[in-house]
Backbone bond lengths (Angstrom), bond angles and torsions (degrees), N, CA, C in turn:
res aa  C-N    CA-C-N  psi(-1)  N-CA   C-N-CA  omega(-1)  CA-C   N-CA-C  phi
1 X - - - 1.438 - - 1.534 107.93 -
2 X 1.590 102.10 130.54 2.009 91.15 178.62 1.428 86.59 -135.01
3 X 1.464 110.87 119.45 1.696 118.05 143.99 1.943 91.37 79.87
4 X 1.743 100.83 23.09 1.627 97.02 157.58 1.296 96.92 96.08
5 X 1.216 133.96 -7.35 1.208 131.57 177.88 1.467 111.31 -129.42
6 X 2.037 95.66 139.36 1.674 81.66 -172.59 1.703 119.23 -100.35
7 X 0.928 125.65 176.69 1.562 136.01 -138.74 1.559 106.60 -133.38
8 X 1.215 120.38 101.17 1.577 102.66 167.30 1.446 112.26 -83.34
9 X 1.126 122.92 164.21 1.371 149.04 -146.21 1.458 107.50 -144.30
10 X 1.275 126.93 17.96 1.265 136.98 164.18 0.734 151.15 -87.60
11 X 2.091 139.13 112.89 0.663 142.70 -132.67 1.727 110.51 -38.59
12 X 1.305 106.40 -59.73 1.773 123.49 -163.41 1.311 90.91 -74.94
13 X 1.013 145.82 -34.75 1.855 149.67 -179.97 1.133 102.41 -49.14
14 X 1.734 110.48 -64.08 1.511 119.73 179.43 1.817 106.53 -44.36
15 X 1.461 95.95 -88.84 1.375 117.45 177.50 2.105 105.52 -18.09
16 X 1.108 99.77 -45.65 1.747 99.79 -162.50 1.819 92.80 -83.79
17 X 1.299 128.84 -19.56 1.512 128.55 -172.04 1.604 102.43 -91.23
18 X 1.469 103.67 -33.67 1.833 91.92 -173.35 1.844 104.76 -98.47
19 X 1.556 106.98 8.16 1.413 124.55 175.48 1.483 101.68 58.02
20 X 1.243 122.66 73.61 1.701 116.65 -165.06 1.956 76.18 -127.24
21 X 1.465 108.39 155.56 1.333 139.25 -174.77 1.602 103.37 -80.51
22 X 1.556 95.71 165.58 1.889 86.14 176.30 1.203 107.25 -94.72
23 X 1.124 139.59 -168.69 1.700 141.05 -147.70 2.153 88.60 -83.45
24 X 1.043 100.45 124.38 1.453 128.40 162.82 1.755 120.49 -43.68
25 X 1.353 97.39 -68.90 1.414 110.75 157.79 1.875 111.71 -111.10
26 X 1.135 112.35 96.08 1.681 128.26 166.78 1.696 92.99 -54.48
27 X 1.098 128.55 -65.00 1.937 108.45 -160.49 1.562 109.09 -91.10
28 X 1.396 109.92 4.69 1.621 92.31 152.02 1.420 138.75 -63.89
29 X 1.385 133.32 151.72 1.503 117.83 -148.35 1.623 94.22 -89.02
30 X 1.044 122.94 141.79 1.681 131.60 155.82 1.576 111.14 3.79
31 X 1.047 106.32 173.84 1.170 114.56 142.92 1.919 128.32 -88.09
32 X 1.545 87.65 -50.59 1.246 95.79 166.25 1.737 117.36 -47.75
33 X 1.036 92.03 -32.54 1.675 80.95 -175.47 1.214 132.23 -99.06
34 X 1.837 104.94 -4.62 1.171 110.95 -168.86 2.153 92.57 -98.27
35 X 1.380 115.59 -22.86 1.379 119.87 138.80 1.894 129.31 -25.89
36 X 1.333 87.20 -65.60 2.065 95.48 173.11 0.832 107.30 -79.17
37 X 1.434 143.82 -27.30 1.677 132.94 -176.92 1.650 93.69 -96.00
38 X 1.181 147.04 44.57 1.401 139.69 -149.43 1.131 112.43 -42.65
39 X 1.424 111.67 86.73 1.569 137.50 -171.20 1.926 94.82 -122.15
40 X 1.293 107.16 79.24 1.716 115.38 -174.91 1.675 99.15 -90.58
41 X 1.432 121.46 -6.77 1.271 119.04 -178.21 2.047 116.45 43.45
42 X 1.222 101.60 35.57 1.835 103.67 176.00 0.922 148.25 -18.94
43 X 2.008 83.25 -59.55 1.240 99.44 178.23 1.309 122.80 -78.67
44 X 1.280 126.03 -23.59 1.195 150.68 144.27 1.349 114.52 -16.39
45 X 1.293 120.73 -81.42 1.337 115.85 167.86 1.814 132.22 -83.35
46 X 1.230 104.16 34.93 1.254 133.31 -178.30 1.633 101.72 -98.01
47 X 1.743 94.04 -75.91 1.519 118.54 141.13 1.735 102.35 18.02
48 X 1.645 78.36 -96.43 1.901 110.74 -142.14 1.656 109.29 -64.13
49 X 1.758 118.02 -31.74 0.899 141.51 -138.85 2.032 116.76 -113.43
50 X 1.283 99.62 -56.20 1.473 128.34 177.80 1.559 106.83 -80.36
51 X 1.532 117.04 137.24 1.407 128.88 152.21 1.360 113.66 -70.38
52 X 1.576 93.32 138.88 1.736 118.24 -164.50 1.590 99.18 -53.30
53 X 1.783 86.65 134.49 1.787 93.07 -172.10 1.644 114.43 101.32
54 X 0.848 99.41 -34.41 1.673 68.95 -165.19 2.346 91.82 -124.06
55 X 1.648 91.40 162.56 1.176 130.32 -144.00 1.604 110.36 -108.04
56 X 1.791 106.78 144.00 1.402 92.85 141.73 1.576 158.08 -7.34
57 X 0.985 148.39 149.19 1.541 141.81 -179.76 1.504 82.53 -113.32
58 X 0.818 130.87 142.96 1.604 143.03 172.28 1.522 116.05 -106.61
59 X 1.657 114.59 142.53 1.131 107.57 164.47 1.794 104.32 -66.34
60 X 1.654 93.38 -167.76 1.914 93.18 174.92 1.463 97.47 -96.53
61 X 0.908 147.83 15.87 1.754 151.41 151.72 1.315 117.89 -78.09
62 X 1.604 98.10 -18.14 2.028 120.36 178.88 1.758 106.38 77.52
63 X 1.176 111.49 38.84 1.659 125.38 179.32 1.660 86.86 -101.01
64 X 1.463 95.03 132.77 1.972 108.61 -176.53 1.893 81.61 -67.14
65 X 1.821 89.10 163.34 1.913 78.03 -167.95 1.617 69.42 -140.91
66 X 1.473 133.25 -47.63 1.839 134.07 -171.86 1.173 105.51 -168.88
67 X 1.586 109.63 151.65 1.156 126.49 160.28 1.597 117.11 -70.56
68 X 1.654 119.91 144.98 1.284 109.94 166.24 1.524 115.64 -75.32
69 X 0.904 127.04 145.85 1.492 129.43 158.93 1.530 122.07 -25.05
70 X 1.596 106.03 -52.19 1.298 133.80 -152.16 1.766 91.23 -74.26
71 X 1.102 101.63 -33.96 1.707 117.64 -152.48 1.644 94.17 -82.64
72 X 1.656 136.27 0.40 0.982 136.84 -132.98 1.752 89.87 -111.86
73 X 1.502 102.86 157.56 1.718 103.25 169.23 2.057 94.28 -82.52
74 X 1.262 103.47 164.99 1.607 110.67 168.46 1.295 100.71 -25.44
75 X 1.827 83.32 -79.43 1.704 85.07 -156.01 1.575 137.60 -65.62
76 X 1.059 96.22 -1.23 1.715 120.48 166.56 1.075 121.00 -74.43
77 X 1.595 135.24 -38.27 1.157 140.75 139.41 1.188 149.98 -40.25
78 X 2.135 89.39 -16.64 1.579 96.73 167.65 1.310 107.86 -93.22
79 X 1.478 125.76 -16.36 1.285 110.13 -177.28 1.731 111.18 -92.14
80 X 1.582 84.90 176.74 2.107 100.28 -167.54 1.656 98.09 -83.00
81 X 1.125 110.65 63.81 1.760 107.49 147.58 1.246 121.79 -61.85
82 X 1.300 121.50 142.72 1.865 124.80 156.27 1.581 90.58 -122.68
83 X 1.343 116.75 121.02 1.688 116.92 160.45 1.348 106.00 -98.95
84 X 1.110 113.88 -28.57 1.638 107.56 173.00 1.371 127.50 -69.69
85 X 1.522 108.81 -35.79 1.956 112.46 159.15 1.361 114.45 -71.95
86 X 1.421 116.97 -63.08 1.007 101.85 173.13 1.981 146.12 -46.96
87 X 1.303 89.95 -27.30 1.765 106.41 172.99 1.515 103.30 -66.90
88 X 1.168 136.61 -42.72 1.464 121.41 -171.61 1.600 95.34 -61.95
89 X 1.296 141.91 -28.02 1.507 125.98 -164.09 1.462 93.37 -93.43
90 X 1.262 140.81 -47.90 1.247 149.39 -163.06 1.440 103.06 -78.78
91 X 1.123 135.18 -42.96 1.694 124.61 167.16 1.639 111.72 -123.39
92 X 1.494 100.96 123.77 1.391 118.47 167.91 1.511 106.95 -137.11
């Protein structure tokens, strides 16, 4: 309930209020699962994201830890990445 009125909290409620599409690719694996099978696809978004040549920041164990900014294509730079928050959930 917010402000006396009650609120669903449902998946399709959400989805239909912030007008977001249904899954793009349906047989891609989860997240969750692509987490347990630790399938982080890296290079992949190393790939898609980074100007040719340049790399990961590595932990000192050599686990990718973020991308630099600098290292970024344009348009990658305009969007709201965190590789540094996000990497603690994506590699352990």
């Amino acid at each position: 309930m917010v402000q006396g009125t009650d609120i669903s909290f449902a998946a399709r409620d959400i989805k239909r209020v912030l007008k977001l599409k249904s899954n793009p690719f349906p047989n891609a694996p989860s997240y969750h699962e692509r987490k347990a099978n630790k399938n982080y696809r890296l290079e992949e978004v190393q790939e898609c994201l980074c100007l040719e040549g340049r790399e990961w920041v590595l932990h000192k164990d050599g686990r990718p830890h973020h991308l630099r900014r600098n290292d970024l294509e344009p348009m990658a730079k305009g969007s709201e990445f965190s590789f540094e928050k996000s990497s603690k959930d994506l590699i352990m």
